[in-house]
Every structure is written in structure tokens, then in C-alpha cells.
N, C-alpha and C positions, 0 to 999 in steps of 0.2 A: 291529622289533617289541619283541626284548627291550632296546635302549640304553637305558641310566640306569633299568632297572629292581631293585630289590633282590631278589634271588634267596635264598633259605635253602633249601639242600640240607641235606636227613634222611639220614645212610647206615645203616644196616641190617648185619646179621652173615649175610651171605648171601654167594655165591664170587662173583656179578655186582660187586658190588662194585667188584672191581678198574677195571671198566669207568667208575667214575665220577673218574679224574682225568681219563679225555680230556671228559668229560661237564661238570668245571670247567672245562677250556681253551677247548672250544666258545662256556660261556657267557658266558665275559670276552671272548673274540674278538666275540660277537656285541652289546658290550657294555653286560654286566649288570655289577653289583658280587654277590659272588657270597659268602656266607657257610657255613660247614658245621656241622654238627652231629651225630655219630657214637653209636650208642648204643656200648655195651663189648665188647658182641662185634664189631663190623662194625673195629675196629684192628685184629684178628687177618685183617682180611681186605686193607687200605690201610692205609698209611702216615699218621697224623697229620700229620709234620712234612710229606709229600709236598702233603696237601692244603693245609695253614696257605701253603706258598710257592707253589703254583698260584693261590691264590684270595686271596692277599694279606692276610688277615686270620689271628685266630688261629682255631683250632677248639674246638669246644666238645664237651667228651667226659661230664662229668661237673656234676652240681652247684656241687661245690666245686672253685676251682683256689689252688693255691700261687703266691705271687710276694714274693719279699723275706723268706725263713720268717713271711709273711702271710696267715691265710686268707682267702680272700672267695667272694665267689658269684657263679656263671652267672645272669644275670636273662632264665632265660626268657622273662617275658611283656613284656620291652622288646624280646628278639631276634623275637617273634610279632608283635609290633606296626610290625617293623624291616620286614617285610617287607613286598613287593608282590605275590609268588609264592612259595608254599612249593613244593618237591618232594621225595618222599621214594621214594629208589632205591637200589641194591632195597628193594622193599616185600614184606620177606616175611611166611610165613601166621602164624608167632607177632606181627608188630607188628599186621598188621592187625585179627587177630583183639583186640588191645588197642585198635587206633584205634576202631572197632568197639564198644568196650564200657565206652569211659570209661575203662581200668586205666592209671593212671600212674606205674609205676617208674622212667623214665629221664628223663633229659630231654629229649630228642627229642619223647617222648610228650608230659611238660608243655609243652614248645614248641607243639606242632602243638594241644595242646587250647585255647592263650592266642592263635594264628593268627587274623586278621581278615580273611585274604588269601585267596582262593582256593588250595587244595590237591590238588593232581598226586598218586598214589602210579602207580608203575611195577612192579608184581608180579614175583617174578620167582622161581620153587621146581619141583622137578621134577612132572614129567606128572599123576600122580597125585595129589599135593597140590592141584595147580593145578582140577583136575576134583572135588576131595571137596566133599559138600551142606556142611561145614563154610567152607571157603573161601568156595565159593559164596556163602552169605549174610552172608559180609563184606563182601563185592564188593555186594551188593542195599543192606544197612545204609549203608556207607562212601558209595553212591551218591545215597543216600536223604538223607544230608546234604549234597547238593551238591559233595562231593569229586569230583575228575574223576581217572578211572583213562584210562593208557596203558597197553591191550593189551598183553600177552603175546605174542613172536607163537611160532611152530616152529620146532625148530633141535636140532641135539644139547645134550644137557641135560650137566651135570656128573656126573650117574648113569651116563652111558656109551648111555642109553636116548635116542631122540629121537622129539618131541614139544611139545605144546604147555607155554608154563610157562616160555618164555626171553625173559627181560627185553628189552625193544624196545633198541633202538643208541642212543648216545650223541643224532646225527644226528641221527635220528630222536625224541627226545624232545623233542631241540631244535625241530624242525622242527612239533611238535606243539603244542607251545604256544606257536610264533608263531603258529599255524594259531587257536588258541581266542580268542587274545587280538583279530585283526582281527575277530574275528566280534561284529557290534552297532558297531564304529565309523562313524561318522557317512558316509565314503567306503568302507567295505568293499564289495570288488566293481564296485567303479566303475576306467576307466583315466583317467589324468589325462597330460595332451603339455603338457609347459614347456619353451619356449628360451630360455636365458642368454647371457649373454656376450656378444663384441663379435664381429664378423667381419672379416676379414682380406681386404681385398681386393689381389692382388697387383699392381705395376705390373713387376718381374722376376724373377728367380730369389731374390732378397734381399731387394727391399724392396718396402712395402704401405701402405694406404691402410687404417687404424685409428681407434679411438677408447679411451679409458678408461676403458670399463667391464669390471668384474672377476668378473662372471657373481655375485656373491655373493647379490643380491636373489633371482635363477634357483635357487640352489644351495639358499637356505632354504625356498623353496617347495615343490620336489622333495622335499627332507625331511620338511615338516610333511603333505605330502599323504600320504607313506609312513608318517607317523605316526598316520595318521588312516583309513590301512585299505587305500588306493589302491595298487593297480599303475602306475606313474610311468615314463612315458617322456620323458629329460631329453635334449633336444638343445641342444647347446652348442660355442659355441665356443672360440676356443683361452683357457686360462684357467689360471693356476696351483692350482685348487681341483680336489679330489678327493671323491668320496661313493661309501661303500659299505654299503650295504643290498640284502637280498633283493629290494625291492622296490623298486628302484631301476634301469632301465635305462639306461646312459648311449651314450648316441650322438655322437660327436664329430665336430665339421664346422670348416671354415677359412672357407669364404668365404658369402656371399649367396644364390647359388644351389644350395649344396650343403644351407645349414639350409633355403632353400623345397623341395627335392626330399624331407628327412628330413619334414620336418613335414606334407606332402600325404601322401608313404606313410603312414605313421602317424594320420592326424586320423581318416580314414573309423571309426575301431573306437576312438574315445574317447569320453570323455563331457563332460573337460571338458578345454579347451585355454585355457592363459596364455602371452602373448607377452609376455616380459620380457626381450626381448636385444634388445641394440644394434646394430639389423639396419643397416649402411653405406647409407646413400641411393644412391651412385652407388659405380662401379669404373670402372678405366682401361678404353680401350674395345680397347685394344691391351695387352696383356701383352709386355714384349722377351721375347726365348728366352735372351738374354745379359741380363749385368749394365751397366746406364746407363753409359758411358764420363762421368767429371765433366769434360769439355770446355769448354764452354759458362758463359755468367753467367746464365743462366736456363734453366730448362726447362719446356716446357705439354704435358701431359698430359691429353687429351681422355677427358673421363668422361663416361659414358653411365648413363641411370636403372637400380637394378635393379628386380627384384619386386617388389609389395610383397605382402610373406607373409601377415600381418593383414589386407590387404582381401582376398586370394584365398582364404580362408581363409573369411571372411566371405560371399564369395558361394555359397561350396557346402556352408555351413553348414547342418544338419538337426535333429539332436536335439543337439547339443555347448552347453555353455554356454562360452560366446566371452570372453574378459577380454582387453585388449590393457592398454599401457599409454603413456603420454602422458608427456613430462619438456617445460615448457613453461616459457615466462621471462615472458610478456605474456599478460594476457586468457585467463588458466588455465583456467578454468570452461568458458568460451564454447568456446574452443578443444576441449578436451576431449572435453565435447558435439558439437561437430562432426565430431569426429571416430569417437565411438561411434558417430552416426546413419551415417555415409558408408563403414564399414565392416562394419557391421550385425553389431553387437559387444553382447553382454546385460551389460556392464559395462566401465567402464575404471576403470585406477588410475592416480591423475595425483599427477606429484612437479614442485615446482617447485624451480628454479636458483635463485631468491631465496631461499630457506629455506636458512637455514645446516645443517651436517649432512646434507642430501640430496642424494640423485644419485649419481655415478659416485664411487668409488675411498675411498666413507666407510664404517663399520660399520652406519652407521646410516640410519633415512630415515624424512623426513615427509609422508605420503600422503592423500590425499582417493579416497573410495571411490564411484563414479558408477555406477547402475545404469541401462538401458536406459528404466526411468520416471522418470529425471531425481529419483530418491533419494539426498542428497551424505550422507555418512557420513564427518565429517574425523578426523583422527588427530593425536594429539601426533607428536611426534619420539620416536622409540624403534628395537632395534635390530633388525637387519634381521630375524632369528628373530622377533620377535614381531611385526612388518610383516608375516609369512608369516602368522601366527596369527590376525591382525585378518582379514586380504583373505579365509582361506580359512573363518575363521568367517561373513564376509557372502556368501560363495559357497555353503555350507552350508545359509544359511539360506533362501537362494532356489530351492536344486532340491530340497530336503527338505520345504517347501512345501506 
């Protein structure tokens, strides 16, 4: 939710404070580019130079900064326009009572008042503060502007007193505004099952019956569905690619019948299923328990059909919207089609081997988008992230409908 988002952290002259370097680490880990912005009191509480090398940028404390015996200046309202997400943590009762009232001393303030972005504050002052009718109608004003506050929650205070008034966890804020951000995306709340990659069918202990594909089309699917709101459960097989998001389940499988057993567990509680792997047509029908002796000038190996995952998938299909996908050399179209209707699929996405750029073991891919009413929706050549972008924009548009 937060990758490649610009982040501007506010810090504040409050003793939570200290809590915001693990609070930068989170949000590069989950990655954001991550900016700071400190009023004068909140370095008595953090280390400048600690945040400038956690967050990879400089920090910005003052109006004016020195470099070269040169003055220049902080340009707040480029840093407020930098952003995607302001947060300001701690947010104590002296800023907010400014956020609040228009008063612009620092620049944090001028920052957050030139902000175009949606704005976090995370409170954070002992019990009593936290409770006065003054506070209070900061919190009512600050909300009234559409600002979004992360609760306070209870805990021992820095007063020695415990109570409500302790700034939420690092974790936890994090966890907060990926929570805001999926809410209103086009997939929020919906589960989404994609299989990638090729499957490994074994013929002994060492060697197998493969193909090459590189799960990559699978992999940016997975992504863009995650970026789009979706709980995403990714079965895949063996594949030198890696994804890690929240919202990313990855399920790892070897062979044909290991992705049709993940993918039947799993379909009953989705809403939408894409088959993009390179499911092996046939496996040896005998596995050795040893490694082939190379004796012999020839060897035959009797292969038998496996499942097919996409038509079983297809027959106990309910509410799921069904995408399969088609790589076709001849009579693309027709083919295609035949195979949406025989599998009783509400879309397929067909790639052909004549198009240079597409297919197995390329960045890229050139697609034709078929829906269940014989609707073709063709695509340029582009790469495989925005192939994920196109398929699940015409998928969008048909259960959003």
C-alpha cells in the first residue's frame, strides 16, 4: 500500500518522538521514500543527522539552511506538494492547537498548511492534556478539515501516570495508513487467486519435464491487484522472482497437481481467479525413486495427461470472475474463443508467439483482452507491469458494472 509513495514526516518536540526513527525504518521497509521535517524543539528530542541517514534525504529543521557559507531556503510549499501522505508524529497539544488555527511559526506548520495530501497527525501528551475541552476541539476543528487522527491509545505516560494520551506504535501507524489508503480502491475487499510460473514435472530425483516461463506476467498481476486494494493469493511455481507485500500471499508449488490442489483450496472464498502459469500438459506417468542410469542411445518416457486447472475451475465456478490465459501460434482469435467458451471462463487474455516481445522469458508482452461477449480489447507491446494494469483495468470494469 505504501511502495513508491512520498511520505513527509512532521516531528514534533514531544518525548514520543524518539519512537520515530523505528517509525522512518518501517516506512522505507514498506517502501515509501520518506522525507522529514522537525520543528526546533522536537532535535532536543531525535537526532537530526540520525533521521537525514535513516530516511536517506536531508532533514529540514529550519527556514533557512547554510551550505558553502550560502544562504538559501527550505521551500516549504515544493516539500507540501512533494508529498502523497503527510504525517505528523507526535502531534502535540501546542502544534495542533496551531494546526488548528492557522498560526505559522515553523516550518513544519508552513509545510502542512501548503500540503495537498491527505494528513495523519498521531497525538501524543499526557492524560490530562489529552482529555482538556481545549485539546478536544482541536481534534473536532483538525477533523473537520478532513485531517485524519491516529488515536492515542493507553499506556504509561512519560509523567510516571498511566492513561490515555500515548502516541500509537510505530507499527501500528504504519499499519493505519495502509488500512485508509485501500479503502475506496477499485479491488478493496475483494480476494483475488493468480498462478504463475511454470510447473516441474519430475521424471527422478534430479530431472523434470519444464518449460520457460518465468512467473513474471503472474508476479505483476499479484502486484497490481495488491495495489488496487485486493487480498491476493499467489500460487506459483518454482521461479527465481520474489514479492513482498501485506497483501500478498505467496503459496509455492513444483509440480501440476500440487498448483490444482492450492488453487481448488483457495478458489471457493475468491472473487476473482487468473490463470497465468504455465501449467505442463502432461508428467511422466512413472517417477524413478533413482537417478536414470545414461545406459541406453535413447530413452521413452511414458507421459500421461495432467488436470486441467482452468477447466475445473471453470466447472464449479459461482460468483468468481474466471480469466484464463491462451499463448497461441495459429487462428488466435478463434482459438481463444474456444477456449473461453469450453472452459466457461468470463474472460481470456490471449498472447501470441508471432509477436515479437511476447510470451515466455521477455519483460514485455503483447495482449488481446476477450471477454465472455466476444468484446476483443487489443493492446500494444508494453511491459509486463502495465500488461497487469491494462487486464485488471478491463476486469474492473466488468464486476464494477
Amino acid at each position: 500500500m505504501l511502495g513508491g509513495k512520498n511520505i513527509l514526516l512532521g516531528i514534533t518536540g514531544g518525548i514520543a518522538a524518539y519512537k520515530t526513527t523505528f517509525l522512518v525504518r518501517l516506512l522505507i521497509k514498506a517502501g515509501a521514500q520518506v522525507k522529514v521535517v522537525l520543528t526546533e524543539s522536537a532535535s532536543s528530542f531525535v537526532s537530526p543527522l540520525t533521521l537525514a541517514t535513516l530516511s536517506k534525504n536531508e532533514v529540514v529543521s529550519s527556514f533557512i539552511k547554510e551550505s558553502n557559507d550560502t544562504l538559501n531556503w527550505n521551500n516549504h510549499v515544493e516539500l507540501g506538494l512533494w508529498a502523497d501522505l503527510m504525517l505528523i508524529a507526535p502531534a502535540t497539544a501546542n502544534t495542533m492547537s496551531k494546526m488548528a488555527n492557522g498560526t505559522c511559526d515553523n516550518v513544519l506548520l508552513a509545510t502542512y498548511l501548503s500540503a495537498k495530501c491527505p494528513v495523519f497527525y498521531a497525538p501524543a501528551m499526557d492524560l490530562d492534556m489529552y482529555k482538556h475541552p481545549s485539546t478536544i476541539a482541536s481534534f473536532e476543528k483538525l477533523n473537520s478539515f478532513e485531517n485524519i487522527m491516529i488515536p492515542a491509545t493507553s499506556g504509561e505516560l512519560a509523567s510516571g501516570l498511566h492513561g490515555e494520551g500515548r502516541m500509537a506504535e510505530p507499527e501500528d501507524m504504519v499499519a493505519f495508513m495502509k488500512r485508509y489508503i485501500s479503502k475506496g480502491l477499485p479491488l478493496s475487499g475483494k480476494r483475488v487467486l493468480i498462478t504463475a510460473g511454470p510447473t516441474y514435472e519430475a521424471i527422478d530425483p534430479v530431472r523434470f519435464i519444464g518449460n520457460h516461463s518465468t512467473g513474471l506476467m503472474g508476479y505483476e498481476l499479484a502486484k497490481e491487484a495488491a495495489r488496487l486494494g485486493a487480498s491476493v493469493i499467489l500460487i506459483s511455481g518454482p521461479s527465481y522472482l520474489t514479492v513482498e507485500h501485506d497483501h500478498i500471499d505467496l503459496v509455492s508449488v513444483v509440480s501440476a497437481d500440487q498448483m490444482f490442489d492450492a488453487a481448488h483450496k483457495h478458489f471457493d472464498n475468491v472473487d476473482i481467479a487468473i490463470c497465468a502459469a504455465a501449467v505442463a500438459d502432461y508428467r511422466p506417468e512413472v517417477i524413478a525413486d533413482q537417478k536414470i542410469k545414461k545406459s541406453e542411445s535413447k530413452l521413452t518416457i511414458n507421459l500421461v495427461k495432467n488436470k486441467d486447472i482452468l477447466f475445473s475451475l471453470g466447472e464449479i465456478k459461482k460468483k468468481q470472475f474466471l480469466v484464463g490465459f491462451a499463448l497461441e501460434t495459429e487462428n488466435e482469435i478463434e482459438n481463444a474463443k474456444g477456449k473461453l467458451k469450453k472452459k466457461n471462463l468470463d474472460a481470456i487474455v490471449l498472447n501470441s508467439l508471432n509477436d515479437s516481445g511476447a510470451g515466455f522469458g521477455t519483460p514485455t508482452n503483447k495482449i488481446t483482452f476477450i471477454d465472455k461477449n466476444s468484446k476483443i480489447t487489443a493492446f500494444d507491446l508494453k511491459s509486463k507491469a502495465a500488461v497487469a494494469v491494462d487486464i485488471f483495468t478491463e476486469i474492473t470494469g466488468r464486476i464494477n458494472a
